[in-house]
DRENDRENPA-666156 format. One record per residue (C-alpha): residue in one letter; chain; x, y, z. Coordinates in pm, 1 decimal, always signed. Example, Ala and Ser with C-alpha at 12.3 -4.5 7.8 and 13.67 -1.06 7.14 Angstrom:
pt filum = A doba = A x = +1230.0 y = -450.0 z = +780.0 .
pt filum = S doba = A x = +1367.0 y = -106.0 z = +714.0 .
END
This chain:
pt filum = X doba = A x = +1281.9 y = +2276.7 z = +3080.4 .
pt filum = X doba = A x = +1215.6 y = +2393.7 z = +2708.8 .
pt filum = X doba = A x = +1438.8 y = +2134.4 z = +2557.1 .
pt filum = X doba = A x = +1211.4 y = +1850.7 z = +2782.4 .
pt filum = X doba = A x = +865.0 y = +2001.4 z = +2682.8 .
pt filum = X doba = A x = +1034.5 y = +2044.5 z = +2302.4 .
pt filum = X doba = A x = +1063.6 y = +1637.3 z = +2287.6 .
pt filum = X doba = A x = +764.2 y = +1557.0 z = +2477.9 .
pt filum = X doba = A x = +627.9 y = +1746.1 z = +2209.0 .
pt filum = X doba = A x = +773.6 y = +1543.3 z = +1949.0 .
pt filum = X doba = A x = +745.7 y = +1213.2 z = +2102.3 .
pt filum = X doba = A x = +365.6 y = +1270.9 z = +2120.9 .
pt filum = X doba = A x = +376.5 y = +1354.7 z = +1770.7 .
pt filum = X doba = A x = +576.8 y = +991.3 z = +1683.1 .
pt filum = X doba = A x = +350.8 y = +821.0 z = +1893.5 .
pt filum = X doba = A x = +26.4 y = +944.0 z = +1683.4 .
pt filum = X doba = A x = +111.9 y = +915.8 z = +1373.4 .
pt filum = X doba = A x = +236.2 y = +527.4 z = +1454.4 .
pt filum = X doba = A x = -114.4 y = +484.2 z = +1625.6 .
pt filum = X doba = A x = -281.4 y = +609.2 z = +1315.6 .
pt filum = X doba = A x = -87.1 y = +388.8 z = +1101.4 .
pt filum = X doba = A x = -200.0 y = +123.4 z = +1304.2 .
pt filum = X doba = A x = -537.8 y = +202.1 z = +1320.4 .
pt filum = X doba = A x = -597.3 y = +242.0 z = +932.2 .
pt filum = X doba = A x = -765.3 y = -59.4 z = +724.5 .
pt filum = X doba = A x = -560.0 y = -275.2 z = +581.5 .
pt filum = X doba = A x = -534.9 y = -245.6 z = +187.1 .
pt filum = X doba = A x = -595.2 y = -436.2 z = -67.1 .
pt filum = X doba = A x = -224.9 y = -518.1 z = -351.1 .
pt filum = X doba = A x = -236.1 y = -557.8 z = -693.7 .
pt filum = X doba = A x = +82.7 y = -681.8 z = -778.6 .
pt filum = X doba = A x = +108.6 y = -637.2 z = -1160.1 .
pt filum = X doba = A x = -130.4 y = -717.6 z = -1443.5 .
pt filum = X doba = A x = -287.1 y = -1073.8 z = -1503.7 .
pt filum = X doba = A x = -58.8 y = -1316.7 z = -1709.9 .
pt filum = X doba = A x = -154.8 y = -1569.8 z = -1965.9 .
pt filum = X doba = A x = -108.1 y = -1951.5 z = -1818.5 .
pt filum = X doba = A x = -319.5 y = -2088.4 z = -2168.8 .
pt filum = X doba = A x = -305.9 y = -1896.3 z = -2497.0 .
pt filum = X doba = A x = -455.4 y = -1954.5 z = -2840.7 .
pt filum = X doba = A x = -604.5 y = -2346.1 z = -2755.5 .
pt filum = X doba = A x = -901.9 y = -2522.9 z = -2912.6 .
pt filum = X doba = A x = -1079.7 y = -2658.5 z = -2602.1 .
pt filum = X doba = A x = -1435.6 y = -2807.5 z = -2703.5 .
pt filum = X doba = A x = -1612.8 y = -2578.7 z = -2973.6 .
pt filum = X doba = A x = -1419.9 y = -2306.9 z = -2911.4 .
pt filum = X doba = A x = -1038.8 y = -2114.8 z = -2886.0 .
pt filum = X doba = A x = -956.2 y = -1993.8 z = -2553.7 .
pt filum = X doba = A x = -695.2 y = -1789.0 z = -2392.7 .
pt filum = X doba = A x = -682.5 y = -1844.1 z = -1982.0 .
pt filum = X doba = A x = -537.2 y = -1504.7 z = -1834.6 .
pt filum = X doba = A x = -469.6 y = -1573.4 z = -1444.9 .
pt filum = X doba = A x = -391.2 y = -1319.1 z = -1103.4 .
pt filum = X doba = A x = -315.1 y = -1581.9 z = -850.5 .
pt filum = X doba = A x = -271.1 y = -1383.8 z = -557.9 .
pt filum = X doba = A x = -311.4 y = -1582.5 z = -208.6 .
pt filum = X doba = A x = -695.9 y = -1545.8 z = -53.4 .
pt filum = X doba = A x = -819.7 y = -1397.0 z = -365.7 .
pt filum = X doba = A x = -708.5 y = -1516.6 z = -705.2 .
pt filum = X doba = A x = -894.6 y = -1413.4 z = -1015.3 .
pt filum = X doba = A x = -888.5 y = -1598.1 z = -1353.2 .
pt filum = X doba = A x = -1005.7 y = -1430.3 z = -1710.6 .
pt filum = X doba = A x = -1126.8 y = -1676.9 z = -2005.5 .
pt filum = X doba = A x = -1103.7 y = -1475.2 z = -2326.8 .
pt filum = X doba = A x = -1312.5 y = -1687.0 z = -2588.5 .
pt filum = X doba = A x = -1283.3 y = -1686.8 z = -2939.2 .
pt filum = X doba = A x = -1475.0 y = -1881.7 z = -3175.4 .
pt filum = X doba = A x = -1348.2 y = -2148.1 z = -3426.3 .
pt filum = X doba = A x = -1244.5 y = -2065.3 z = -3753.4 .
pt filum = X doba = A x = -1618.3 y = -2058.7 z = -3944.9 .
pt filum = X doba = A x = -1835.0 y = -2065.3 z = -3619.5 .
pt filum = X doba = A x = -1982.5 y = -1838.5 z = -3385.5 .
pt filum = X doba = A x = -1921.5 y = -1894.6 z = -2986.2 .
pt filum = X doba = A x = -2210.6 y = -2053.4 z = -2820.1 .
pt filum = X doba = A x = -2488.1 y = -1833.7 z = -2673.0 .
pt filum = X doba = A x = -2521.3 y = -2128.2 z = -2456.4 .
pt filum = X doba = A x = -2143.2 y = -2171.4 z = -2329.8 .
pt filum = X doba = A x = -2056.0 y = -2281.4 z = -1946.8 .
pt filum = X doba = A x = -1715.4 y = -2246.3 z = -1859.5 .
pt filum = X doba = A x = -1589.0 y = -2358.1 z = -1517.6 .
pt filum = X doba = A x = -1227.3 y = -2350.3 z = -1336.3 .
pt filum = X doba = A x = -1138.3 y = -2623.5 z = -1102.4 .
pt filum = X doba = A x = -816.7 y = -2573.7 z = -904.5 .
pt filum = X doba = A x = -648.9 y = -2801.9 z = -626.2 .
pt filum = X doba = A x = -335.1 y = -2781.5 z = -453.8 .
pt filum = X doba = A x = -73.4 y = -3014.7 z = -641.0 .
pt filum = X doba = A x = +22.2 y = -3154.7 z = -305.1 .
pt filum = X doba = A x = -335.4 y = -3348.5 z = -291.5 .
pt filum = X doba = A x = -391.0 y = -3197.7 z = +44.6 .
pt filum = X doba = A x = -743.1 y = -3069.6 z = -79.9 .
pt filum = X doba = A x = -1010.7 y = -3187.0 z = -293.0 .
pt filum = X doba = A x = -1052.0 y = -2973.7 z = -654.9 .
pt filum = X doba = A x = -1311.3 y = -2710.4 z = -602.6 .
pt filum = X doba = A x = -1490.9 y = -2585.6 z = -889.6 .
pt filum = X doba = A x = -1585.7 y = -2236.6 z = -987.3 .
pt filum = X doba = A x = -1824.5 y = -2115.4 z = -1263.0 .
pt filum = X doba = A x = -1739.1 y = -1820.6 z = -1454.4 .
pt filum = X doba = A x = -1963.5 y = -1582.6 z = -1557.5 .
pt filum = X doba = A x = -1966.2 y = -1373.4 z = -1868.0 .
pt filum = X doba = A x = -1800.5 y = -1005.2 z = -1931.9 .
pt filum = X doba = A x = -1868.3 y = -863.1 z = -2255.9 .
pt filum = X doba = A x = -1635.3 y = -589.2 z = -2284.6 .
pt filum = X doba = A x = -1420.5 y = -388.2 z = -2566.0 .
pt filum = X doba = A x = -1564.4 y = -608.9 z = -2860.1 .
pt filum = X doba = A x = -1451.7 y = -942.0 z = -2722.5 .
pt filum = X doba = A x = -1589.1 y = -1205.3 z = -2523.2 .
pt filum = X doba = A x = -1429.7 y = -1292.9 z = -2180.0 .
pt filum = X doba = A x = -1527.5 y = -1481.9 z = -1841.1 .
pt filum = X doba = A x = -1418.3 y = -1400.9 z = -1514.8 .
pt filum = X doba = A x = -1427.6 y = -1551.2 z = -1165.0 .
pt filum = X doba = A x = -1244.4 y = -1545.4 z = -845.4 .
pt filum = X doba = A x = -1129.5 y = -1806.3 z = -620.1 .
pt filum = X doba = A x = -952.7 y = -1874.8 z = -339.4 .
pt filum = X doba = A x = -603.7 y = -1967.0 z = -255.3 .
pt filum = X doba = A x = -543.9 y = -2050.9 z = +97.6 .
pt filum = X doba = A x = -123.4 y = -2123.5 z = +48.0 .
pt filum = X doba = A x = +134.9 y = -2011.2 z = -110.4 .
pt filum = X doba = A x = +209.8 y = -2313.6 z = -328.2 .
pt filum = X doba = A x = +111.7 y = -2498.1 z = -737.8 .
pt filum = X doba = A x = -216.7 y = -2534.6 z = -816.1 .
pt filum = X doba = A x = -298.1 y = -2762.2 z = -1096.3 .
pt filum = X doba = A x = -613.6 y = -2510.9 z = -1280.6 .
pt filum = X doba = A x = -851.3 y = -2772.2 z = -1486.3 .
pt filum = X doba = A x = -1063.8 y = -2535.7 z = -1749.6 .
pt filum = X doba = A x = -1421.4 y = -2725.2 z = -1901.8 .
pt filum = X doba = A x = -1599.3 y = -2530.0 z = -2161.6 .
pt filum = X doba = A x = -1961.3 y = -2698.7 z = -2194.3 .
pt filum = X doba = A x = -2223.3 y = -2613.4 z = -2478.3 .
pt filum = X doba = A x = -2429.2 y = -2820.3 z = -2728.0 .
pt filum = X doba = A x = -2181.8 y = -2804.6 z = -2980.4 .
pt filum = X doba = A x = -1945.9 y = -2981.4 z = -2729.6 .
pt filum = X doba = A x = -1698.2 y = -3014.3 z = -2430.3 .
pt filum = X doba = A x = -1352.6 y = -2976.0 z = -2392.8 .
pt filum = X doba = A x = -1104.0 y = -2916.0 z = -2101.4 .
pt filum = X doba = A x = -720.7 y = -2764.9 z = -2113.7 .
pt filum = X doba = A x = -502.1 y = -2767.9 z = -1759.2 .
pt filum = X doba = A x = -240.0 y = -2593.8 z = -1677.2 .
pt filum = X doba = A x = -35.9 y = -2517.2 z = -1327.2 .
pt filum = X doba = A x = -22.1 y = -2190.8 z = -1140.5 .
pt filum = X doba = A x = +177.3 y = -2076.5 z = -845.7 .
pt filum = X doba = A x = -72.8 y = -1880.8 z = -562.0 .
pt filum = X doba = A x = +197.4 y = -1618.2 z = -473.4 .
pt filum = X doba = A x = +122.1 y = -1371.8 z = -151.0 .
pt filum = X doba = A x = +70.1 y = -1024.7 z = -244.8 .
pt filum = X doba = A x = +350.0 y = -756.5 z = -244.3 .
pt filum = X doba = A x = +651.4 y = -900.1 z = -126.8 .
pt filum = X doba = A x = +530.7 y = -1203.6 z = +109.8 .
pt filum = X doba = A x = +732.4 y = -1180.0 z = +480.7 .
pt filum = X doba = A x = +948.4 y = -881.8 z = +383.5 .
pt filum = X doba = A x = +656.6 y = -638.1 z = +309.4 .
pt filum = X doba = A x = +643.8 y = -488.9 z = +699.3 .
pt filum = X doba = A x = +1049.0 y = -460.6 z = +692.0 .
pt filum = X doba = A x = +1030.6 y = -268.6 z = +300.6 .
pt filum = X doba = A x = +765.1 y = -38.5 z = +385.8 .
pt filum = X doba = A x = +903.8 y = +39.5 z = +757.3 .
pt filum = X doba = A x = +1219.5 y = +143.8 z = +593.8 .
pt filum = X doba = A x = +1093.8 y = +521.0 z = +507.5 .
pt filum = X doba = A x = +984.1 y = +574.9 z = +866.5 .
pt filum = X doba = A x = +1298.4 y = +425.1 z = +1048.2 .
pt filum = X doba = A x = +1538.7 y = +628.0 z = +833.5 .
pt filum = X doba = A x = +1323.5 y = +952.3 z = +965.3 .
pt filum = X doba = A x = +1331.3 y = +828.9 z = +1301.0 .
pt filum = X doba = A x = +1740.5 y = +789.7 z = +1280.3 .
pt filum = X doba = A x = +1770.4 y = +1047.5 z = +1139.3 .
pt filum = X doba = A x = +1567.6 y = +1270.4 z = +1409.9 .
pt filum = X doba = A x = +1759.3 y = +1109.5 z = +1674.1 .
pt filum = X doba = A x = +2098.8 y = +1180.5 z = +1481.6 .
pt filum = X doba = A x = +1991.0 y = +1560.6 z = +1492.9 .
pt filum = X doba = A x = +1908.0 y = +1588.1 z = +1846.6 .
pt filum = X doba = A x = +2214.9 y = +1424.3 z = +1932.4 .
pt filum = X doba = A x = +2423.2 y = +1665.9 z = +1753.2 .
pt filum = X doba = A x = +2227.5 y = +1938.5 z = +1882.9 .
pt filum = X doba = A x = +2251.2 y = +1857.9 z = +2204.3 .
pt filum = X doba = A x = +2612.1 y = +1826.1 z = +2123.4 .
pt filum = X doba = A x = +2624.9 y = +2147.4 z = +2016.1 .
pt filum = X doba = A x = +2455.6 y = +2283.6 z = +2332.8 .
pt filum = X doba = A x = +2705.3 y = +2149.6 z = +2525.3 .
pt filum = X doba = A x = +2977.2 y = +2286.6 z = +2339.0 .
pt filum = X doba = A x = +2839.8 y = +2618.9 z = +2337.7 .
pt filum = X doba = A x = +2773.1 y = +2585.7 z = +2769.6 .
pt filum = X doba = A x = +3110.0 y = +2483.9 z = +2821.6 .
pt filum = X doba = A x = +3261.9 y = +2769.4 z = +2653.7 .
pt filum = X doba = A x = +3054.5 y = +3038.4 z = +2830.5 .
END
């Protein structure tokens, strides 16, 4: 009767904490830092570096402006970021980005969506009176942490625990029997 009530006991433990696990908001991955998709490239009045985090549902894009050799950046620059899939299957849809002034340097940011896991051509326009320019590039929305295999990784932990308690009680019960067959 002790050794029933023992893994009732138990089992109502297991079955909690899996209810709380699945009963806890879901979080939000960061998979790394940004990476550079344009670096260093005269577009309209000014040189531009295009830092990208294309994660799919979110993505977020960084413009870190630099002014041409002589000049000063625009007070009056508009920089916008169209992206479409490269598959055609949507129309380009275009974000503006708005200005960040941090650690000494000038930088947009925006965020935009990616609804697949697939390229994106990513069209940059820089607009000011001293001019226009655009620069494209290509990204690949990517899903965050490791796409269909993140339930089976981060199970892992917990079914090793739960093997492992069932590998103990069968060797204790093993042991019980042992020890009621020799008395």
């Amino acid at each position: 009767m002790l050794n029933r009530t023992y893994l009732e006991g138990r089992l109502s433990v297991v079955l909690l904490l899996v209810l709380l696990m699945m009963l806890t908001a879901q979080a939000k991955a960061h998979n790394g830092p940004p990476f550079p998709i344009i670096e260093n490239q005269k577009v309209g009045p000014c040189i531009i570096s295009l830092w990208t985090h294309p994660d799919v549902g979110t993505g977020t894009f960084f413009v870190i402006v630099d002014p041409d050799r002589g000049s000063t950046v625009p007070d009056d620059l508009k920089i916008e970021i169209g992206v479409q899939p490269e598959s055609g299957r949507l129309p380009e849809v275009l974000y503006t980005l708005q200005r960040d002034d941090t650690r000494g340097q000038i930088q947009y940011k925006t965020l935009t969506q990616f609804d697949r896991d697939e390229f994106w051509r990513v069209r940059l326009v820089l607009e000011s009176s001293r001019g226009r320019g655009e620069a494209f590039s290509r990204v690949e929305a990517t899903p965050t942490g490791f796409g269909r295999w993140d339930l089976l990784f981060f199970l892992l932990p917990f079914l090793a625990v739960i093997a492992l308690f069932f590998r103990g009680m069968s060797r204790h019960r093993k042991r019980r029997l042992r020890q009621m067959r020799a008395a």
